[in-house]
C-alpha positions as CSV (number, residue, x, y, z in Angstrom):
1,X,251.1,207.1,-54.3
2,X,250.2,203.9,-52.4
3,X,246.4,202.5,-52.7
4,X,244.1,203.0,-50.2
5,X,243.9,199.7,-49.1
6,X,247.8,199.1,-49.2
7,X,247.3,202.4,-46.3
8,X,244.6,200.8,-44.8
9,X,246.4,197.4,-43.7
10,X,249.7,199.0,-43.0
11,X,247.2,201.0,-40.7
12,X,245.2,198.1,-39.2
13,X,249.1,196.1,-38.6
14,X,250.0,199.2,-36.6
15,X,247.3,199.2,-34.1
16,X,248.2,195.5,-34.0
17,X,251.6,196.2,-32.9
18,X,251.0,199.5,-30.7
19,X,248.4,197.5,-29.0
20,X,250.4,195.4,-26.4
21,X,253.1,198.8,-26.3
22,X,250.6,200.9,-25.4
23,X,249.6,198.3,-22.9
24,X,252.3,197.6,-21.1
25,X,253.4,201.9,-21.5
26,X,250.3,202.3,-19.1
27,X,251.5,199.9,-16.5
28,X,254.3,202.2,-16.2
29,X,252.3,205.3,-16.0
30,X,253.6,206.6,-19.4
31,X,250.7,208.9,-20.7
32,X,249.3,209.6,-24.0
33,X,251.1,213.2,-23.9
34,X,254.3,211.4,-23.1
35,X,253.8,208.8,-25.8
36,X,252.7,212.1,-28.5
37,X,256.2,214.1,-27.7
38,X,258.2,211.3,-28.4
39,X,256.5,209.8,-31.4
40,X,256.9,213.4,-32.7
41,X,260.5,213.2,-32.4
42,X,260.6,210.3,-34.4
43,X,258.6,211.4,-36.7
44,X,261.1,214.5,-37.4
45,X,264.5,212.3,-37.0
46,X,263.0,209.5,-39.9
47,X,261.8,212.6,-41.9
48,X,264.9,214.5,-41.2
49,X,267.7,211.3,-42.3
50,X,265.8,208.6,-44.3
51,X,263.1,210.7,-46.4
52,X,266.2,213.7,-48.1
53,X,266.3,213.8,-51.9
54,X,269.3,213.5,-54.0
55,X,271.8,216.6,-53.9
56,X,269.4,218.3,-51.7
57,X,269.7,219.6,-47.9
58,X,266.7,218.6,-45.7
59,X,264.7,221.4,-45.1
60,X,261.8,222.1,-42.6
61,X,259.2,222.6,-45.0
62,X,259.6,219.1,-46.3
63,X,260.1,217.5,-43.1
64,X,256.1,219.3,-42.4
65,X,255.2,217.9,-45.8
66,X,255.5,214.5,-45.1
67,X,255.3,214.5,-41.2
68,X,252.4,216.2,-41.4
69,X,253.7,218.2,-38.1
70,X,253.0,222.2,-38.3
71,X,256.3,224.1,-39.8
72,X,256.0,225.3,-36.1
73,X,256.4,222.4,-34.4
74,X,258.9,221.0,-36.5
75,X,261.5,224.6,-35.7
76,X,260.5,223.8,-32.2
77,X,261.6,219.6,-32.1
78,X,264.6,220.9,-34.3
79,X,265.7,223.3,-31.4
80,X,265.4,220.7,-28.8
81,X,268.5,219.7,-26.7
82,X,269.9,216.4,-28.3
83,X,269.4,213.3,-25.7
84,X,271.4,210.1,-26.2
85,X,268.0,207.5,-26.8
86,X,270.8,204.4,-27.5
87,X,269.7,201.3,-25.5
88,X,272.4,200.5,-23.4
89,X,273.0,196.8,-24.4
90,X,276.9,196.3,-23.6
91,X,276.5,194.4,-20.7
92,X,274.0,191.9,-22.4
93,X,276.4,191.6,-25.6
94,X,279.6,191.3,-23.7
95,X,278.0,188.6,-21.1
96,X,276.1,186.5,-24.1
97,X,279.6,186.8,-25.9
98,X,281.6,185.3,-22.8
99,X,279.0,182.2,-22.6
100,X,279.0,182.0,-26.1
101,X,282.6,181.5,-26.3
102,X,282.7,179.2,-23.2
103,X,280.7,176.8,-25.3
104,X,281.7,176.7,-28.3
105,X,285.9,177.0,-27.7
106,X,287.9,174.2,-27.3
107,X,290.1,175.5,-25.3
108,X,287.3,176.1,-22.5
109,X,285.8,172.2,-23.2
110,X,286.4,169.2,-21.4
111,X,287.6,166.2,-23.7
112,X,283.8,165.4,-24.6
113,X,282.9,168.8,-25.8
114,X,281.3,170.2,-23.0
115,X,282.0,173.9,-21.0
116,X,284.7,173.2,-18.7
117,X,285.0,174.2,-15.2
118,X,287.3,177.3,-14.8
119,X,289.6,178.2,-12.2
120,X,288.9,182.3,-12.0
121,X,292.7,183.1,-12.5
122,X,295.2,182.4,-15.3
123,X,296.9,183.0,-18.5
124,X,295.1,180.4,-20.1
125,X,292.0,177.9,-19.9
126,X,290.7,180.4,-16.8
127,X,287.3,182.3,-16.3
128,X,290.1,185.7,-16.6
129,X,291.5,184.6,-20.0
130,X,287.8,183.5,-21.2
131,X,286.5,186.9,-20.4
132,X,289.7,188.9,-22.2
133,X,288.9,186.7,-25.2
134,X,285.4,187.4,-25.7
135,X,284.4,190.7,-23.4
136,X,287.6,192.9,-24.6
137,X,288.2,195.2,-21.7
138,X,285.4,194.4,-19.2
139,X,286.9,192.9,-16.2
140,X,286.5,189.6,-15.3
141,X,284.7,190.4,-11.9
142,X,282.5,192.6,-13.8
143,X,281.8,190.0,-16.2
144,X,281.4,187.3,-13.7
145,X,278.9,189.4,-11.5
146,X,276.9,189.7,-14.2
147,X,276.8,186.1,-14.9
148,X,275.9,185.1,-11.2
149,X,273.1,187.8,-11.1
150,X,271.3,185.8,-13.9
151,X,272.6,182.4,-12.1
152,X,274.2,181.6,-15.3
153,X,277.6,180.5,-13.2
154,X,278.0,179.2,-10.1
155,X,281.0,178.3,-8.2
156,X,281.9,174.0,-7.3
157,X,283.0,173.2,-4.0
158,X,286.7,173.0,-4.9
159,X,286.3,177.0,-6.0
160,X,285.9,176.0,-9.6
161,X,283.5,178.6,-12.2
162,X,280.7,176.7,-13.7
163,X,278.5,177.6,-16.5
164,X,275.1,176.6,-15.7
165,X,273.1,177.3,-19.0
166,X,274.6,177.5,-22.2
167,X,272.6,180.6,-23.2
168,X,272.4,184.5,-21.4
169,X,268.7,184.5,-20.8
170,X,267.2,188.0,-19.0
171,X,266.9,188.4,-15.3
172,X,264.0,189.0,-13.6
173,X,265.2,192.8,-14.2
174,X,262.6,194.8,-15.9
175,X,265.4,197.4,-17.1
176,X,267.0,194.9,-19.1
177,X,264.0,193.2,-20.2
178,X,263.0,196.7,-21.6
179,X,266.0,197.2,-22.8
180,X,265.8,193.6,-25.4
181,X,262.3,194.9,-26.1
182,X,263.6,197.9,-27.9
183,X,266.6,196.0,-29.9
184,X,264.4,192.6,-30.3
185,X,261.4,194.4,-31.4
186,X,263.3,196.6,-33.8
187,X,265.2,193.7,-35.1
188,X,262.2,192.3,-36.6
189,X,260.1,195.2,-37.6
190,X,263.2,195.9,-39.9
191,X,263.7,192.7,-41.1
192,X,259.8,193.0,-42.5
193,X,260.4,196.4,-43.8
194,X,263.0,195.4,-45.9
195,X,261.4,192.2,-47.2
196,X,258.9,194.1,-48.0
197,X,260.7,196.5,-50.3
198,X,263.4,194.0,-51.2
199,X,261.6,190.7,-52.2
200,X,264.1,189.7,-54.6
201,X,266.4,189.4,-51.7
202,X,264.7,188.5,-48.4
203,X,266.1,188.1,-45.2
204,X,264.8,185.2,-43.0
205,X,261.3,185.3,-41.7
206,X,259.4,182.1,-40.9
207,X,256.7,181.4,-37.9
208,X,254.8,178.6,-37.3
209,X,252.0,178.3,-35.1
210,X,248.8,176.2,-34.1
211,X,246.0,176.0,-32.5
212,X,243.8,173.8,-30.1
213,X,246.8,173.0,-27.6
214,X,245.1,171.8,-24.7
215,X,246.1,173.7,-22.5
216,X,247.0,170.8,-20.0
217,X,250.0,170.2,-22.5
218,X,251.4,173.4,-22.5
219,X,253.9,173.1,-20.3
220,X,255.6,169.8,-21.3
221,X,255.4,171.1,-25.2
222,X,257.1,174.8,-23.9
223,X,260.2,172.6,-22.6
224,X,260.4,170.5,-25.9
225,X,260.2,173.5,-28.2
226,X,263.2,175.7,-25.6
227,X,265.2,172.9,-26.2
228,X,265.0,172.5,-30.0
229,X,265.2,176.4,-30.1
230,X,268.4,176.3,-27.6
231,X,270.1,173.6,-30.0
232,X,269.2,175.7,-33.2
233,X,270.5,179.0,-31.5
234,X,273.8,177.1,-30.5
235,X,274.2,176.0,-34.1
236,X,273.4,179.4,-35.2
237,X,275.8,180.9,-32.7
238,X,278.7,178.6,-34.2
239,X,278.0,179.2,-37.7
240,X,278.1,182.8,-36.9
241,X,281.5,183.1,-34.9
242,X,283.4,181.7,-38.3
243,X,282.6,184.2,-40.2
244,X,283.0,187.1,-37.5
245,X,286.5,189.2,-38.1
246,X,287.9,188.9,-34.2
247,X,290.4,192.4,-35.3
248,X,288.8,194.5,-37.2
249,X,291.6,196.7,-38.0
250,X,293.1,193.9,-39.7
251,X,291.5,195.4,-43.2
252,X,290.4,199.0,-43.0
253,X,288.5,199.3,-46.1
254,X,286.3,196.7,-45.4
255,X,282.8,196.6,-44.4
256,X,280.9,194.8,-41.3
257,X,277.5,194.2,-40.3
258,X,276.0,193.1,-37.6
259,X,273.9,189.8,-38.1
260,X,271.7,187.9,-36.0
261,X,268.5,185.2,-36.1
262,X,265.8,185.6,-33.1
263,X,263.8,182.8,-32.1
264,X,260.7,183.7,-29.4
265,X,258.0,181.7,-28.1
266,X,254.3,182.9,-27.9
267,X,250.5,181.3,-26.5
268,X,247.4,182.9,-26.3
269,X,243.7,182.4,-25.9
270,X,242.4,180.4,-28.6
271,X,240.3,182.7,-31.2
């Protein structure tokens, strides 16, 4: 059993973190009862996979154990239709991949290093054969609407594809934005879960932060720190692409697994 005040901070860290969710669940019009079904789902599913013991079938009594839900309620989750909750991030991977590739492949560069501009069609060095490189089978239009809804390309006067920012950064689309806050989020909360339980093997998790910015300096310090992040990220990205497998049938028995480093910015009323 855990001590009580090892409950009572995990507690106090929760409220912290449903806080701004619950906040920003209101300005959608998402209500406490909606909010209770849902986190009783979860509840069940976590019981249901992660909390089975060795050589022995889940059952509902023990899922009510630990849950705490009514063996009632848990028969009645259990005989819920199964909806697909997956966050629907394809389009963000497959555009971040194409810009990602466009930056940091040679054979997209000009002769100083820099993204190239693209004529759309071609067998090679085009904005087709950078998109069948990186997206897979997306098409290029697809792919290329994408980018020019986030204004990430644009197109020269001599009908040339330009990449405008060497990063895929949300639009103003709350849908997407939504949809990052449930991988991002996740992301992290499980990177502190496991430190937690692994601390002979943690996974990266720094933060630095200060106070009394005046606030008059915000701005110019916000553009300083984006573009040490956006470097950091870049040399990130390229360390990460040479040790990615680009066919993964290439060696059946082996494992994968995804890896990834976040950066965010925050600010807030000085306390």
């Amino acid at each position: 059993m855990y001590k009580i005040d090892t409950i009572n901070t995990l507690l106090a860290a929760s409220t912290r973190i449903l806080t701004p969710l619950i906040r920003l669940l209101l300005r959608y019009g998402i209500t406490y009862a909606a909010f209770s079904e849902m986190s009783k789902k979860i509840f069940f599913e976590v019981a249901k996979n992660d909390f089975t013991l060795a050589g022995k079938k889940q059952t509902r009594s023990r899922i009510s154990t630990i849950t705490g839900l009514s063996r009632k309620e848990v028969t009645r989750i259990e005989s819920l239709p199964q909806k697909n909750s997956t966050l629907n991030t394809t389009g963000i991977n497959r555009a971040a991949r194409v810009i990602s590739g466009w930056v940091k492949d040679e054979e997209f560069q000009t002769p100083e290093g820099e993204p190239a501009n693209l004529v759309f069609e071609g067998e090679t060095r085009s904005f087709t054969s950078l998109v069948k490189r990186y997206s897979g089978d997306i098409t290029s239009r697809t792919i290329a609407d994408e980018l020019s809804r986030v204004d990430a390309i644009s197109t020269t006067g001599n009908g040339l594809i330009k990449l405008n920012t060497h990063a895929y950064i949300a639009s103003s689309n709350e849908q997407e934005k939504l949809t990052i806050l449930g991988t991002d989020v996740c992301d992290l909360i499980k990177t502190i879960e496991h430190n937690i339980h692994n601390p002979e093997q943690p996974h990266l998790q720094r933060k630095v932060a200060y106070s009394h910015i005046p606030h008059e300096q915000l701005a110019q310090l916000k553009t300083e720190l984006t573009q040490i992040a956006q470097s950091s990220l870049e040399a990130m990205d390229k360390k990460l692409s040479q040790y990615k497998t680009v066919n993964k049938n290439t060696d059946k028995s082996a494992e994968y697994c995804r890896v990834g480093v976040g950066i965010y910015y925050f600010e807030g009323e000085q306390k």
